[in-house]
N, C-alpha and C positions, 0 to 999 in steps of 0.2 A: 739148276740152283746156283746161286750168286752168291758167296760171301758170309755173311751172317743168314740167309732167310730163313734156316732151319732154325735161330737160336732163339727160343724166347724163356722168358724167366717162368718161375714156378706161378709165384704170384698172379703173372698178367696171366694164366691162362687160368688159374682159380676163377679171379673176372670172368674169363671165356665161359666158365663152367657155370658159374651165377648166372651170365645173363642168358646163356641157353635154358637154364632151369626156367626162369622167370618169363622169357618167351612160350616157355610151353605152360605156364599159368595161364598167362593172358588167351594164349590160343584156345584153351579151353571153356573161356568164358566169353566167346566171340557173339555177336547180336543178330545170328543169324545167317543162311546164303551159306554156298559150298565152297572149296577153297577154287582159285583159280587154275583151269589145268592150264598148266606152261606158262613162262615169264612174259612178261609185257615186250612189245617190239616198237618200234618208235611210235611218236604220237603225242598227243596229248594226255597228260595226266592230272592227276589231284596229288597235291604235295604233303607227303607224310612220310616219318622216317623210316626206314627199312629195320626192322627188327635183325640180328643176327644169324637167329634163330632160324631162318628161312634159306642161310644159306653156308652154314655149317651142315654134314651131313651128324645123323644122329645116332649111327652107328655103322662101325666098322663095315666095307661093306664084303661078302659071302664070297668063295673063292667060287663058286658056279656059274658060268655063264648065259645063265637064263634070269639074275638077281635084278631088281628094281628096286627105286630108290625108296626110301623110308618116308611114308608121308611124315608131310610139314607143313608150319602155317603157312598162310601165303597172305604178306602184306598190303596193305595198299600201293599204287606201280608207283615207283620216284620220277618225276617230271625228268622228260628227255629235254637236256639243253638245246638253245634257240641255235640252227646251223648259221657257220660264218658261212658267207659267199665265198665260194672260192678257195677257201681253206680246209675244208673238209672236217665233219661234225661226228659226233658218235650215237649211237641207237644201240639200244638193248634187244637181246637175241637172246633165244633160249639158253637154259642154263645148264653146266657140267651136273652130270647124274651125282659125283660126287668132288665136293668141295679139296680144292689140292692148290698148291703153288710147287715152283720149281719142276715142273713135269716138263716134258719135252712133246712139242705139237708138228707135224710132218704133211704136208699135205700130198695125198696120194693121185695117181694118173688119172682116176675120174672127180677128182676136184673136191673132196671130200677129207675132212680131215683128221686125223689118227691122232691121240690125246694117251699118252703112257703115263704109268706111276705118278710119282711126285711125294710131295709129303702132305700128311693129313694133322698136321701138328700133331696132337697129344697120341695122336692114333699111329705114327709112326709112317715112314712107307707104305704107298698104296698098293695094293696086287692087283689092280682094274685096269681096264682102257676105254677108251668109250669112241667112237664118230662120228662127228660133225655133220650133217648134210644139209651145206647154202639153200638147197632147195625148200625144205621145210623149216630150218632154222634151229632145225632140235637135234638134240646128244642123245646117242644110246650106248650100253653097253657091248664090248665088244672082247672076243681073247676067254678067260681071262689072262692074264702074267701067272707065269708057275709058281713065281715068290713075289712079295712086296720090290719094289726100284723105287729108286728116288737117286741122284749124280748119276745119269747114266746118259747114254748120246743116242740119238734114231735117228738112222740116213736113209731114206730112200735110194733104192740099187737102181739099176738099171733096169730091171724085170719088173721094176713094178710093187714087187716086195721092199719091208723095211729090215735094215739092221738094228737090235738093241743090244748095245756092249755096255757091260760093267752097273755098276751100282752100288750103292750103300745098302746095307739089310740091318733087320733090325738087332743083329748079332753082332756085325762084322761091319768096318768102316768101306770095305772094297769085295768086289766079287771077281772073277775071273771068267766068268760063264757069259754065254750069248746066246740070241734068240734072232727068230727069223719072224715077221710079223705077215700071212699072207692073204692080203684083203678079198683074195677070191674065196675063199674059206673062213676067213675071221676068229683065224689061230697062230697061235703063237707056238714056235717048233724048236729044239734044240741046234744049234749050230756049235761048230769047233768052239774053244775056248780057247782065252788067251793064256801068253805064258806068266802074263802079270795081274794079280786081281788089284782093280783100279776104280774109282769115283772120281765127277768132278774135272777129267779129262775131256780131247779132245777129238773128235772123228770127221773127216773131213773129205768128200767123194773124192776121187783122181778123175782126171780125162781116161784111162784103160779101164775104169770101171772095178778099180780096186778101193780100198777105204785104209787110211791113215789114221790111227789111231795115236795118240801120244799124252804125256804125260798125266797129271792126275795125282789122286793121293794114292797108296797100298792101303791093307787091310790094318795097320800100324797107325796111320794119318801121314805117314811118310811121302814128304814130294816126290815124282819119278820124273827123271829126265829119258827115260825107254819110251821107243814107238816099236809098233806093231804093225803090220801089211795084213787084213783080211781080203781073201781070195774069193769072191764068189763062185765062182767056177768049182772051186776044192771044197768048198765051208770049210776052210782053216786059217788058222792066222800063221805067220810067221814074223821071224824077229827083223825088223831095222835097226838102219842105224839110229844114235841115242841124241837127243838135243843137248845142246853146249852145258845147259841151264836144264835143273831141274825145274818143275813150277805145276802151279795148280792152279784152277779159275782162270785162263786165260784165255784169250781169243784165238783161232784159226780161222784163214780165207786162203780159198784155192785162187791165184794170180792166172790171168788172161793167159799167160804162158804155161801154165799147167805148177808150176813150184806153189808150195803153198807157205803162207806167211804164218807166224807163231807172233804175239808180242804180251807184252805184260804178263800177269801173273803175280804168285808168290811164295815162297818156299817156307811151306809149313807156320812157323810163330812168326816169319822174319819179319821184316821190310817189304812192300809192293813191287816188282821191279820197273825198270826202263827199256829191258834188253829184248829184243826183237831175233828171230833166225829163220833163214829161209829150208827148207826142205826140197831136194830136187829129185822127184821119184827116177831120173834117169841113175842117177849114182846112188840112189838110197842115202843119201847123206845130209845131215844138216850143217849150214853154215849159217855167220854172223852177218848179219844185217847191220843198217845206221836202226839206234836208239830210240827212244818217243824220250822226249824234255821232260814231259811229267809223268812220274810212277804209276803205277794202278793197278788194280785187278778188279772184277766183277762189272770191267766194261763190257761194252757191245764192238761189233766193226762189220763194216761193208763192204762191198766189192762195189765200188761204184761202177757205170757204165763206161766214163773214160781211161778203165784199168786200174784206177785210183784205190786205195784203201782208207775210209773213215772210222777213226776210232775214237769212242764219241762216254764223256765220261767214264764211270768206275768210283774206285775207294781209293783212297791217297794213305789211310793211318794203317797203323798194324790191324790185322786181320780183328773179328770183333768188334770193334770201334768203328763209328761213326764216320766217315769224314767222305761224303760225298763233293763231285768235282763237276766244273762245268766246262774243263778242258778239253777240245777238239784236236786232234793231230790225221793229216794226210800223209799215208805213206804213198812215194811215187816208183812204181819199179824200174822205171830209167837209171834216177839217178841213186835210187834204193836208202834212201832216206825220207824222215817225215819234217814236215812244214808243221807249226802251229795254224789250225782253223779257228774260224767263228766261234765263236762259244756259245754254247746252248744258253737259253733266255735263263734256265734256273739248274741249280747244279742237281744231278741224279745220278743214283746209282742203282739197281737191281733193275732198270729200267728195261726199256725193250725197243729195237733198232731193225723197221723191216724197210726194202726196196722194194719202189710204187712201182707201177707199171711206166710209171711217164720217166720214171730215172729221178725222183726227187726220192726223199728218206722221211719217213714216217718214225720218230722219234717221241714216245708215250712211257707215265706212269712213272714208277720208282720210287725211292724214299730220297729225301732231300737231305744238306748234314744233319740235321737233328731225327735221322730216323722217322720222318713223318711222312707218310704216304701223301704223294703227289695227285693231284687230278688233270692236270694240263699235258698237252702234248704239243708238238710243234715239228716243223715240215722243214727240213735242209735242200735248200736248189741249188744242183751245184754250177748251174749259168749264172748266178751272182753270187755264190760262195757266203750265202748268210742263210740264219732264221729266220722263220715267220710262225708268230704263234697258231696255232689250230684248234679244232676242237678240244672239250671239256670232258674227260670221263664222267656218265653219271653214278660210278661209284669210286670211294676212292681203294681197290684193291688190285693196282696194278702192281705193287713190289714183286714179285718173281714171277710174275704171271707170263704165258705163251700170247705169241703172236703172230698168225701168219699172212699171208697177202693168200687171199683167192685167186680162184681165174677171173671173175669178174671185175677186180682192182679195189675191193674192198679188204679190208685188213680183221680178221678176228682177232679182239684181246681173251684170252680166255683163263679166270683160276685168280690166282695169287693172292696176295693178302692185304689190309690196309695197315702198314707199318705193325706193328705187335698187336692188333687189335683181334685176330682171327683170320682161319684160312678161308678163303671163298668160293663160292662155286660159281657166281653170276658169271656172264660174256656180254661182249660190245663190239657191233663193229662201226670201223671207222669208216666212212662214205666220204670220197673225195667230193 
């Protein structure tokens, strides 16, 4: 989760409420034929608009792991946009069993992808997970989660298993607790707890095959400048040292050299910051890095291939407020400062920032300043240091949505919402 995505007004989800009502009218009164099993995949289509209805879930979903999803209408399919040559297009794939943004997506050793929590808007915290499989194109339920997650992190270990640390509940702004996710079993297990209950943090592999946990909110909304060391080997965490800077929402990348970079963020009501710090698991210790030029939080960043770090948009105003950026910064670990890049063709924030197989960036989705969900995406090569526009989402519900690169070089968008309009369940992938 990014920034605002959790925050919508009472009113617009009244809306939400209306027009799900009003979809299950019409559904009722349909002219015949049975509904479509599974969403459309690319192709040609007949142009009509997607009801909401279809991909909101319609109730909470059962804490059992044998639940399915709640029938729904199923609308006529939205025309897949015309592919650019060369730029890579999008096409619809089946859809999340239940409708979420800001969830966290993992892709596991047999290529198959792991989809946790998130938020279900009016429904709070999801307690589900579901699986991906390229092969078929469809989500299943998986797990379930012992409790609802939503701000929480999942890193794939070494073994194959995922880590999930921390979370919002629908009680408590931070948890403390952690979970082991083991795909040969398709269960979620208790593991050590931290010594800090945290959301909205950051976890980040090490080359030893340990995970660096750090800052975040507590269960107060309070920023933490505390990191944390989990041990696989133990299932326990133990204490590091503390970041210079407390901060929330901000980025982490593990550097070619094994340090891992921290930058932006922002402390609780404040201001977005500038202040960047390197972490060097040999001393446990963080230190001060060179700055980014412009503020931010609920950016994305890269490890590019030539060691580089791109950090690529975010929010520039106080937390809540609007103010999406289309400011690019490369941090260099040579000389351990960032350069101003390219600027993305249209400014975005909640967006979503993945690395292609070819080494170019796949850069999709988000809300633009005025909070309005984006549908465009656009591709960063860093052999000429610019953008090129790219494919069209054919929906617009990328704001906090998952994204990950397959093994095949396709990109799954999956979840998230269209600016305050509702949480989604549709997917898309991008085809270079």
């Amino acid at each position: 989760m990014r920034g605002r995505g959790l925050e919508f007004s009472e009113r617009t989800w009244l809306v939400v409420v209306a027009v799900l009502f009003l979809g299950a009218v019409l559904g009722s009164c349909s002219f015949g034929g049975s509904p479509t099993a599974g969403p459309s995949v690319s192709g040609s289509h007949s142009a009509t608009t997607t009801p909401l209805a279809t991909i909101v879930p319609s109730a909470s979903p059962t804490s059992t792991g044998t639940e399915t999803a709640s029938p729904t209408e199923t609308a006529s399919p939205t025309p897949t946009p015309m592919p650019t040559p060369g730029k890579g297009h999008f096409s619809l794939t089946g859809s999340l069993v239940v409708g979420r943004l800001g969830h966290t997506a993992t892709l596991l050793q047999d290529g198959r992808v792991l989809v946790v929590g998130g938020s279900m808007g009016l429904n709070g915290p999801a307690a589900t997970a579901e699986l991906y499989d390229p092969k078929t194109g469809r989500f299943t339920l998986t797990g379930p989660l012992p409790e609802p997650h939503g701000g929480h992190t999942a890193t794939l270990l070494a073994d194959g298993k995922v880590l999930i640390v921390g979370s919002v509940s629908s009680t408590v702004t931070g948890l403390a607790s952690a979970k082991i996710y083991d795909p040969a079993t398709g269960r979620f297990s208790p593991t050590g707890s931290m010594a800090h209950d945290r959301s909205e943090h950051t976890a980040t592999l090490l080359k030893n095959g340990r995970v660096l946990v750090a800052g975040g909110n507590d269960s107060s909304g309070t920023a933490l400048a505390s990191a944390e060391i989990y041990d696989p080997a133990t299932g326990r965490f133990s204490r590091t040292g503390s970041m210079g800077q407390a901060r929330t929402d901000f980025t982490a990348n593990r550097l070619q050299d094994g340090q891992v970079l921290v930058a932006g963020g922002f402390v609780t009501t404040d201001e977005p910051l500038t202040s960047a710090e390197l972490y060097d698991p040999a001393t446990g210790r963080f230190s001060a890095t060179g700055s980014m030029s412009q503020a931010r939080y609920g950016a994305t960043a890269t490890l590019l291939r030539d060691g580089r770090v791109m950090v690529v948009g975010g929010n520039e105003g106080s937390p809540g407020n609007y103010a999406a950026i289309d400011a690019v910064e490369l941090y260099d670990p040579a000389s351990r400062s960032f350069v101003q890049g390219a600027r993305t063709m249209v400014p975005r924030e909640s967006h979503t920032e993945t690395l292609l197989s070819d080494g170019r960036v796949l850069v999709a989705g988000g809300t633009n300043y005025s909070g309005e969900a984006i549908t465009s995406s656009e591709v960063f090569d860093p052999g000429t240091g610019g953008f090129v526009r790219s494919g069209e989402l054919t929906h617009a519900n990328s704001a906090n949505a998952s994204a990950t690169l397959l093994p095949d070089g396709r990109v799954l968008l999956a979840g998230g919402s269209a600016g305050e309009s509702g949480v989604r369940a549709t997917a898309e992938l991008w085809v270079p």
